[in-house]
PDB file of N, CA, C and O in Angstrom, chain B, residues numbered from 101:
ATOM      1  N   UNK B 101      -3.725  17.226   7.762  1.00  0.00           N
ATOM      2  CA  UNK B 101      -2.407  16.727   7.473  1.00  0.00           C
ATOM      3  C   UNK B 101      -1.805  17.589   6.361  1.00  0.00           C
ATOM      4  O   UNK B 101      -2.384  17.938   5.332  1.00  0.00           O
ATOM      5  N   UNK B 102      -0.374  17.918   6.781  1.00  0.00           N
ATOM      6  CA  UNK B 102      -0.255  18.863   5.506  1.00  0.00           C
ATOM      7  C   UNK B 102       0.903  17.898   4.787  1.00  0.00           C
ATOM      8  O   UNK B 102       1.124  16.843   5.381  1.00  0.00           O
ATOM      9  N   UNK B 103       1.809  18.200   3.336  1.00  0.00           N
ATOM     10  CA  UNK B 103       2.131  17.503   2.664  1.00  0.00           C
ATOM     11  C   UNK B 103       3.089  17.340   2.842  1.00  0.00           C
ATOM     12  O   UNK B 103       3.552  16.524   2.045  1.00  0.00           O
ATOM     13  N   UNK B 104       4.323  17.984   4.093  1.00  0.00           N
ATOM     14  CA  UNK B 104       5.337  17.149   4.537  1.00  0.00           C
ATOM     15  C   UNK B 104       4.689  16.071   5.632  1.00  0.00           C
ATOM     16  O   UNK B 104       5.221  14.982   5.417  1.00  0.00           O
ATOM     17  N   UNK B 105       3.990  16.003   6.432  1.00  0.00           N
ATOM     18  CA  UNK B 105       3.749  15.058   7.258  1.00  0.00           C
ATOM     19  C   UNK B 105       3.277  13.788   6.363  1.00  0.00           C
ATOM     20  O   UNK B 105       3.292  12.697   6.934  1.00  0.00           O
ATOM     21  N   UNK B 106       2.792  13.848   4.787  1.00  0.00           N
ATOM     22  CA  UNK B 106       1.934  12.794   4.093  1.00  0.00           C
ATOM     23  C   UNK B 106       3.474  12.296   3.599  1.00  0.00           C
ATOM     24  O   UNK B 106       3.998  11.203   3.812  1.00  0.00           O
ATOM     25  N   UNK B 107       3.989  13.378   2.919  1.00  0.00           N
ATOM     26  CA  UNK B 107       5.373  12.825   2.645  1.00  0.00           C
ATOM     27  C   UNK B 107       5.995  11.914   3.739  1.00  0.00           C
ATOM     28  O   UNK B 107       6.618  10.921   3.362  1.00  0.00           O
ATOM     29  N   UNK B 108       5.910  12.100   4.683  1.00  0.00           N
ATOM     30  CA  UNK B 108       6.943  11.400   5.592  1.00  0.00           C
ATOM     31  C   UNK B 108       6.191  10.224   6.104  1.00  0.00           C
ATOM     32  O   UNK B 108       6.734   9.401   6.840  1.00  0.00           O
ATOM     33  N   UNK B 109       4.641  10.108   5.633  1.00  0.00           N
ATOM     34  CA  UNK B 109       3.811   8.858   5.710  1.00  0.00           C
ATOM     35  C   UNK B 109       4.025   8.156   4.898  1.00  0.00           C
ATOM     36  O   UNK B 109       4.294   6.992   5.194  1.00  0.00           O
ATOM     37  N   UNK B 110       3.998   8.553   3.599  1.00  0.00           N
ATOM     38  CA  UNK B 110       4.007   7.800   2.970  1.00  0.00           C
ATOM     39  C   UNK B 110       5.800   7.053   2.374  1.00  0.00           C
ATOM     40  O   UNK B 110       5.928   6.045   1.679  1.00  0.00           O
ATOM     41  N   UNK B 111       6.828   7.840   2.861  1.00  0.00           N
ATOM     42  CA  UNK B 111       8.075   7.243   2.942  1.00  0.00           C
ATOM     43  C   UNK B 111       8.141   6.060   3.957  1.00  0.00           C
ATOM     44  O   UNK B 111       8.866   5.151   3.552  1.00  0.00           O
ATOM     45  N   UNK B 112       7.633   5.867   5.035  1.00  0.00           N
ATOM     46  CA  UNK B 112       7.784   5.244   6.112  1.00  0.00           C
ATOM     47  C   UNK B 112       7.024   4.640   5.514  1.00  0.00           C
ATOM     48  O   UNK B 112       7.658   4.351   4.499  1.00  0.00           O
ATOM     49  N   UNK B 113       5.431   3.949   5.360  1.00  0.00           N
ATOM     50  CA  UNK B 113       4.792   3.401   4.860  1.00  0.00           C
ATOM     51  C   UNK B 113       5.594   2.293   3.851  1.00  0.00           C
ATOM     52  O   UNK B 113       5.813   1.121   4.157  1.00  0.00           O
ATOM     53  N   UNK B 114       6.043   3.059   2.355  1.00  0.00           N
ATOM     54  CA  UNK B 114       6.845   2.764   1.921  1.00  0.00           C
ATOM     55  C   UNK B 114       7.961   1.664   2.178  1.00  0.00           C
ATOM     56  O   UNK B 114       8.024   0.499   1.787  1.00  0.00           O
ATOM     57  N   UNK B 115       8.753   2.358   2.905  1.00  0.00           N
ATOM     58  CA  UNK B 115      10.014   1.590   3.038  1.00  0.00           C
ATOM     59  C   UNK B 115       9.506  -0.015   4.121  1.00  0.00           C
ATOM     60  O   UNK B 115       9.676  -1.210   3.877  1.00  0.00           O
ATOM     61  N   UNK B 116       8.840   0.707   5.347  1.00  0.00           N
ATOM     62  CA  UNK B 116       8.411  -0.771   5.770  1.00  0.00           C
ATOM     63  C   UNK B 116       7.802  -1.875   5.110  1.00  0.00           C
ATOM     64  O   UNK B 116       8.049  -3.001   5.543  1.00  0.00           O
ATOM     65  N   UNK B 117       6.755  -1.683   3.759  1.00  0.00           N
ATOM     66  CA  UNK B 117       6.273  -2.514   2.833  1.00  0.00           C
ATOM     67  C   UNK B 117       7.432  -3.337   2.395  1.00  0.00           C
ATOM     68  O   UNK B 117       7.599  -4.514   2.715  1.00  0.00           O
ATOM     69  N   UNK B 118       8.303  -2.560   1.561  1.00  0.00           N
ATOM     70  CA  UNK B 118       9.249  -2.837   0.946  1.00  0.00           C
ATOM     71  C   UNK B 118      10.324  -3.769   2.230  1.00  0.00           C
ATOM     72  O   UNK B 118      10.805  -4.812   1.787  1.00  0.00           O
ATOM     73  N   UNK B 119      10.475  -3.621   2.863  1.00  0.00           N
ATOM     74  CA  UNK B 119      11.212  -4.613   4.019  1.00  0.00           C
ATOM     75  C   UNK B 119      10.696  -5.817   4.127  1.00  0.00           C
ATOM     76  O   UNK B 119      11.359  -6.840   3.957  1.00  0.00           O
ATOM     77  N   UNK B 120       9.357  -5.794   4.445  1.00  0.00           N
ATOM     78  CA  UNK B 120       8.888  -6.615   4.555  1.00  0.00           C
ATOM     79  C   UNK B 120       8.916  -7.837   3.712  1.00  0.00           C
ATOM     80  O   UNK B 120       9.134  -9.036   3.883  1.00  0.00           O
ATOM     81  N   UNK B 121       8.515  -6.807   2.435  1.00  0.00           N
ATOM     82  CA  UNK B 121       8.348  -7.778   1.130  1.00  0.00           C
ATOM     83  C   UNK B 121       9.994  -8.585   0.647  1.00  0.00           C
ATOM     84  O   UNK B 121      10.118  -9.647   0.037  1.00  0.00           O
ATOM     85  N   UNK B 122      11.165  -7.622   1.182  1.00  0.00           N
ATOM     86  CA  UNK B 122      12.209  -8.141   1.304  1.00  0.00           C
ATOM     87  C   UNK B 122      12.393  -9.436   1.782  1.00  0.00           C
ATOM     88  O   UNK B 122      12.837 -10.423   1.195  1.00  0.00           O
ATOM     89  N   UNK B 123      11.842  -9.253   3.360  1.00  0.00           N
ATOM     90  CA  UNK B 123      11.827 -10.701   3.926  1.00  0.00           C
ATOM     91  C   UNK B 123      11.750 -12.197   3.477  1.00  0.00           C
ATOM     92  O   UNK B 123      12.342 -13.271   3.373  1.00  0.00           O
ATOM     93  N   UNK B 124      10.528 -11.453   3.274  1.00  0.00           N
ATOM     94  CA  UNK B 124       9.155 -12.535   2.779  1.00  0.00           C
ATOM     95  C   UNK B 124       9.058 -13.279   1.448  1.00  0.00           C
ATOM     96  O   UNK B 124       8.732 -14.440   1.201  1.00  0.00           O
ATOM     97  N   UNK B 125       9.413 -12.336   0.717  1.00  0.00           N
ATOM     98  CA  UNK B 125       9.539 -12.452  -0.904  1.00  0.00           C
ATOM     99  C   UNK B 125      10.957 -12.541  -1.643  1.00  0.00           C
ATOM    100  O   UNK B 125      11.402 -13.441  -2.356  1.00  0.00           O
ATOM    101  N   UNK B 126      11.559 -11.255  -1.227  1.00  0.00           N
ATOM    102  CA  UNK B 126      12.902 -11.833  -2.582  1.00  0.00           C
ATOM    103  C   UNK B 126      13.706 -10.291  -1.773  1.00  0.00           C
ATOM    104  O   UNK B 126      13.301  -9.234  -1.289  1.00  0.00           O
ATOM    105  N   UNK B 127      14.722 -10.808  -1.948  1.00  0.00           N
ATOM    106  CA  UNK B 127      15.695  -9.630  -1.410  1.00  0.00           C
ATOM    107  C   UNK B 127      15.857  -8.489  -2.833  1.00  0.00           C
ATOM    108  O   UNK B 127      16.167  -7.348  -2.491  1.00  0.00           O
ATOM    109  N   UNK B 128      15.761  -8.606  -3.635  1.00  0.00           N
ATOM    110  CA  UNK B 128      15.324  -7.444  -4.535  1.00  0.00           C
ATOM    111  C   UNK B 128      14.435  -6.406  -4.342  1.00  0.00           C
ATOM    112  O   UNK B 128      14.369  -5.388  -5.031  1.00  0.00           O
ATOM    113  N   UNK B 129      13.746  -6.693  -3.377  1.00  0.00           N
ATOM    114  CA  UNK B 129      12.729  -5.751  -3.338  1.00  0.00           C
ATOM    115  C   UNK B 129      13.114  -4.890  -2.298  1.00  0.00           C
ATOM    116  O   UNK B 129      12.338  -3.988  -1.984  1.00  0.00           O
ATOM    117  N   UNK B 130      14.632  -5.072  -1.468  1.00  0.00           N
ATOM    118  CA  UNK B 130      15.755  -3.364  -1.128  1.00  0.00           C
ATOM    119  C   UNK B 130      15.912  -2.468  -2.445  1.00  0.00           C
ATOM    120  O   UNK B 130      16.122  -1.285  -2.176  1.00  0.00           O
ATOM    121  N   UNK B 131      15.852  -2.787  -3.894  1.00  0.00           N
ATOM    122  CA  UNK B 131      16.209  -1.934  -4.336  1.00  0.00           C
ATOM    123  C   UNK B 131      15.318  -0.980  -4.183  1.00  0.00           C
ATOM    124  O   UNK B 131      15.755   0.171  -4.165  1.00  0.00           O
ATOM    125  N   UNK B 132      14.167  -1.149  -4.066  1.00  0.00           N
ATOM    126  CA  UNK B 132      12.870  -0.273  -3.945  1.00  0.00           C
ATOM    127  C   UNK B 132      13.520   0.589  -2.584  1.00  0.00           C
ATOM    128  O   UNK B 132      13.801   1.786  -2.648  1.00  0.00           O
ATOM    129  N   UNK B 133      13.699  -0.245  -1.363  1.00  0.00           N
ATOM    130  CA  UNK B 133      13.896   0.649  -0.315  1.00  0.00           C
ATOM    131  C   UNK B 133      15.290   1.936  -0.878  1.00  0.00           C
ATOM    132  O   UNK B 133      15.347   3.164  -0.802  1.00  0.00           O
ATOM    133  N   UNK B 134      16.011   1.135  -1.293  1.00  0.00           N
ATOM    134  CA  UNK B 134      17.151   2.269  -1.957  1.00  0.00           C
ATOM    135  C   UNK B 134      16.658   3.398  -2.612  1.00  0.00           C
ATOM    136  O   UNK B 134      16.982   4.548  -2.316  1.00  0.00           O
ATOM    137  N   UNK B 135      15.714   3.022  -3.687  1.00  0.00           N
ATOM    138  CA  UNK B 135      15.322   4.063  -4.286  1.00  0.00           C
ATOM    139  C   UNK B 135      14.173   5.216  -3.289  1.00  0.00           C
ATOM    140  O   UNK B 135      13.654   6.218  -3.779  1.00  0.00           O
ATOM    141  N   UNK B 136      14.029   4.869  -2.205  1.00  0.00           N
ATOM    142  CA  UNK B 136      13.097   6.217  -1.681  1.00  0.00           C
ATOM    143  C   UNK B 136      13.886   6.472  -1.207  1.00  0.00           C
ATOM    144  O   UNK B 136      13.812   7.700  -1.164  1.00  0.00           O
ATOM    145  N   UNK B 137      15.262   6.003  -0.446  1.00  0.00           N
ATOM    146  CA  UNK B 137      16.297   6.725   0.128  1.00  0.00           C
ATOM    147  C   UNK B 137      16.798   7.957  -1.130  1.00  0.00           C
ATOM    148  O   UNK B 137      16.517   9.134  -1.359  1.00  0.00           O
ATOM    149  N   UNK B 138      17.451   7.186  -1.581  1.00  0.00           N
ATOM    150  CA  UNK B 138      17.463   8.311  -3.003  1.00  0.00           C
ATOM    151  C   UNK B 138      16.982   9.344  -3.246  1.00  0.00           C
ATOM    152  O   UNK B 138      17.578  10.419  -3.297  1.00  0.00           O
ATOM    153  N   UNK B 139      15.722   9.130  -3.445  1.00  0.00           N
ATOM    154  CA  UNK B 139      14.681  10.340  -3.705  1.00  0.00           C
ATOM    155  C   UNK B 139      14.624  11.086  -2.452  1.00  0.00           C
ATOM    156  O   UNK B 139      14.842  12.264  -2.738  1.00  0.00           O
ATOM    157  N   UNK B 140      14.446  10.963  -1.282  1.00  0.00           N
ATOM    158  CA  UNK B 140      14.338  11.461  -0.436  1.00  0.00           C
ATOM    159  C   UNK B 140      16.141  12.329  -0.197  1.00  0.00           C
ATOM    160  O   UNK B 140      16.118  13.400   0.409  1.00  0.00           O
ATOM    161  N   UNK B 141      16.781  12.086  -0.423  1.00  0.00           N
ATOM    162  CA  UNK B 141      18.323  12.530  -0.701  1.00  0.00           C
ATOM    163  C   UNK B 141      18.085  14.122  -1.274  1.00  0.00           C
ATOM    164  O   UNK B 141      18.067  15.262  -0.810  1.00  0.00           O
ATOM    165  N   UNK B 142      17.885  13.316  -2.832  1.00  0.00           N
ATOM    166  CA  UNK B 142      18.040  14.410  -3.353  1.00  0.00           C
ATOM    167  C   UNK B 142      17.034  15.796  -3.706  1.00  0.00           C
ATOM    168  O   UNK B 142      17.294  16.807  -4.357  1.00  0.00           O
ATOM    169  N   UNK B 143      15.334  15.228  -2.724  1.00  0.00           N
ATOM    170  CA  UNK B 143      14.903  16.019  -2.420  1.00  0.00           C
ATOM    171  C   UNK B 143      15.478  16.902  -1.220  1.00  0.00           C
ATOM    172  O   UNK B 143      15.830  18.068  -1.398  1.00  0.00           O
ATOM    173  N   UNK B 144      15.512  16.572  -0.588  1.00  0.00           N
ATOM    174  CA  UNK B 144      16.633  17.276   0.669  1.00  0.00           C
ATOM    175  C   UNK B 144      17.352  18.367  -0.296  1.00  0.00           C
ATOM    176  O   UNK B 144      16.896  19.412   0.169  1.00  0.00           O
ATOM    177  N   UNK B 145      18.071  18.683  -1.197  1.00  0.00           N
ATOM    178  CA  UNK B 145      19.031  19.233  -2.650  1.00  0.00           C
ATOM    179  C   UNK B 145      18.488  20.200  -3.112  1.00  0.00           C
ATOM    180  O   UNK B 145      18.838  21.376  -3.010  1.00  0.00           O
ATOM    181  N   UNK B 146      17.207  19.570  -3.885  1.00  0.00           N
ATOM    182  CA  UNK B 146      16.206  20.143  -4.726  1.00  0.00           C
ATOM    183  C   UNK B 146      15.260  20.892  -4.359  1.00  0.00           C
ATOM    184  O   UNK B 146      15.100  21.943  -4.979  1.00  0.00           O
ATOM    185  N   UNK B 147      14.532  20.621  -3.451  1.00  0.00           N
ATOM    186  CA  UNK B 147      13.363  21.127  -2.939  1.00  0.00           C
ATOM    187  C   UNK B 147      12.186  20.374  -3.829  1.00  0.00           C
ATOM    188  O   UNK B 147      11.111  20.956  -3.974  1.00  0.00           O
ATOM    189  N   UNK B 148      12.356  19.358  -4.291  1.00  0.00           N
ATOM    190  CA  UNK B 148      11.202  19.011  -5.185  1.00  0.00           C
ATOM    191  C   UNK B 148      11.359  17.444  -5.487  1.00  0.00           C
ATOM    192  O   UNK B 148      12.395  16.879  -5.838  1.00  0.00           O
ATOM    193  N   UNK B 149       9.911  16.783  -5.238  1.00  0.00           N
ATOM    194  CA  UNK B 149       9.987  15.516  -5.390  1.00  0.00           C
ATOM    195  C   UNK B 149       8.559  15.441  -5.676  1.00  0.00           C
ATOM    196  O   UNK B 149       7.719  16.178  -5.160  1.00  0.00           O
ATOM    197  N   UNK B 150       8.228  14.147  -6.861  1.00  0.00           N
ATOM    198  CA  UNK B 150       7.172  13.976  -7.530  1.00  0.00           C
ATOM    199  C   UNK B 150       5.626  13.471  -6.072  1.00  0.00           C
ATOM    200  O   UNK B 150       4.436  13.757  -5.946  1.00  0.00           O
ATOM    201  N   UNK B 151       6.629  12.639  -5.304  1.00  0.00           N
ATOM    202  CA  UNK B 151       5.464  12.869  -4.447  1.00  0.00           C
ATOM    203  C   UNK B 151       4.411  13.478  -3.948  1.00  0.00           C
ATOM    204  O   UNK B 151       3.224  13.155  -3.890  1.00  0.00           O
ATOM    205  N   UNK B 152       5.022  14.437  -3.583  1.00  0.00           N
ATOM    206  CA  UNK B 152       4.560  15.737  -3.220  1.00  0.00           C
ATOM    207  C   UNK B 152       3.556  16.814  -4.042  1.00  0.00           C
ATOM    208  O   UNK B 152       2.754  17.579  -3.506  1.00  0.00           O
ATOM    209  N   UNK B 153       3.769  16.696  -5.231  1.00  0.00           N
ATOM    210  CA  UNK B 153       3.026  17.169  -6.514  1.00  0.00           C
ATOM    211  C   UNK B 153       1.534  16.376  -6.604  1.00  0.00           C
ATOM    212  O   UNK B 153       0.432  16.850  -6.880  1.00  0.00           O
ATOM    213  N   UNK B 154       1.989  14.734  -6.205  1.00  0.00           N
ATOM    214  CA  UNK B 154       0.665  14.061  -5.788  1.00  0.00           C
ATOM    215  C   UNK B 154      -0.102  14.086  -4.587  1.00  0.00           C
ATOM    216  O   UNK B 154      -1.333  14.083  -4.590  1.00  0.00           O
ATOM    217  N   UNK B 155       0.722  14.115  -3.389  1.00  0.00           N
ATOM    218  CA  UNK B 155      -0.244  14.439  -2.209  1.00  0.00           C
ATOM    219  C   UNK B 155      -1.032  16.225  -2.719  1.00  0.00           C
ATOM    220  O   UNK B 155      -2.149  16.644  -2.414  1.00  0.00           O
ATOM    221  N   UNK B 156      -0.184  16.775  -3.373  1.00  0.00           N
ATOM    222  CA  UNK B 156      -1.057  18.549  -3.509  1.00  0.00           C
ATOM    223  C   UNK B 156      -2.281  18.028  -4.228  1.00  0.00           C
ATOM    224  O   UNK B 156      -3.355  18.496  -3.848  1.00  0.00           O
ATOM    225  N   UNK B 157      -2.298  17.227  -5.106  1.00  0.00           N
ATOM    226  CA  UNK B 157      -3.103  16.788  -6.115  1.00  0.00           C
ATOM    227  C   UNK B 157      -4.211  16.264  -4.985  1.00  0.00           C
ATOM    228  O   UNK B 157      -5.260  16.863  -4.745  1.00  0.00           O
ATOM    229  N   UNK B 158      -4.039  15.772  -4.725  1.00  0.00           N
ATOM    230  CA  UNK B 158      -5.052  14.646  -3.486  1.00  0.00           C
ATOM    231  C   UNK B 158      -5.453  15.658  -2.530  1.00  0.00           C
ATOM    232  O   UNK B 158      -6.033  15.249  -1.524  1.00  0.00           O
ATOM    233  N   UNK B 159      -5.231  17.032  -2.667  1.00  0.00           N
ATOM    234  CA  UNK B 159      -5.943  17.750  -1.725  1.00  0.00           C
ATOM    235  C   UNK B 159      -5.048  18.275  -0.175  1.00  0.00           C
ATOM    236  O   UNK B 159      -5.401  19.066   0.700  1.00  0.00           O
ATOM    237  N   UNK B 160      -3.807  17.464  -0.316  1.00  0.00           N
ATOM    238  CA  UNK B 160      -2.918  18.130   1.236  1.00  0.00           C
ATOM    239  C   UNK B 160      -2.568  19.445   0.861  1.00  0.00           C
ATOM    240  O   UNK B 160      -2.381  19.879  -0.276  1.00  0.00           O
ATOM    241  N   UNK B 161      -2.490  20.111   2.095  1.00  0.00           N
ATOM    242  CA  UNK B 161      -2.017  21.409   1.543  1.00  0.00           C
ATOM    243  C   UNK B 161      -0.602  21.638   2.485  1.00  0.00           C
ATOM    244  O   UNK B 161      -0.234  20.967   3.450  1.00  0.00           O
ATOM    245  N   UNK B 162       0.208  23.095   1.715  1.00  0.00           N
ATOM    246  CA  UNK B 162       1.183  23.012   2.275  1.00  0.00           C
ATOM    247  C   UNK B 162       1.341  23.193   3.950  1.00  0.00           C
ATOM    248  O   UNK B 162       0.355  23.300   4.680  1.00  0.00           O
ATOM    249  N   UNK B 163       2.748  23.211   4.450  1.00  0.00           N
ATOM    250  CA  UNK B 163       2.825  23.917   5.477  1.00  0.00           C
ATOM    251  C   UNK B 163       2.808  25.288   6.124  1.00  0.00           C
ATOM    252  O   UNK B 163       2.951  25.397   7.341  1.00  0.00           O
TER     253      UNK B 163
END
């Protein structure tokens, strides 16, 4: 697995938790989904998001 495919696991991962927990729990917990939209935004911009620095860390390598 390299570290855009973990990235895009772990966004999806992510955001469905966060839905869920929306449901279930308290509608506050979209702001969370907002915020990976976000990040994922302005990585799109940047080329750089902290994620990613952690999947390298954990051993994914690039593409």
């Amino acid at each position: 697995m390299t570290v855009n495919e973990g990235l895009r696991l772990m966004a999806g991962v992510f955001t469905l938790v966060s839905i869920l927990l929306a449901h279930y729990v308290s509608p506050y917990w979209l702001l969370f989904t907002g915020f990976i939209a976000l990040n994922l935004i302005q990585s799109a911009f940047t080329r750089w998001c902290p994620a990613m620095m952690i999947l390298r860390k954990l051993g994914l390598r690039d593409a």
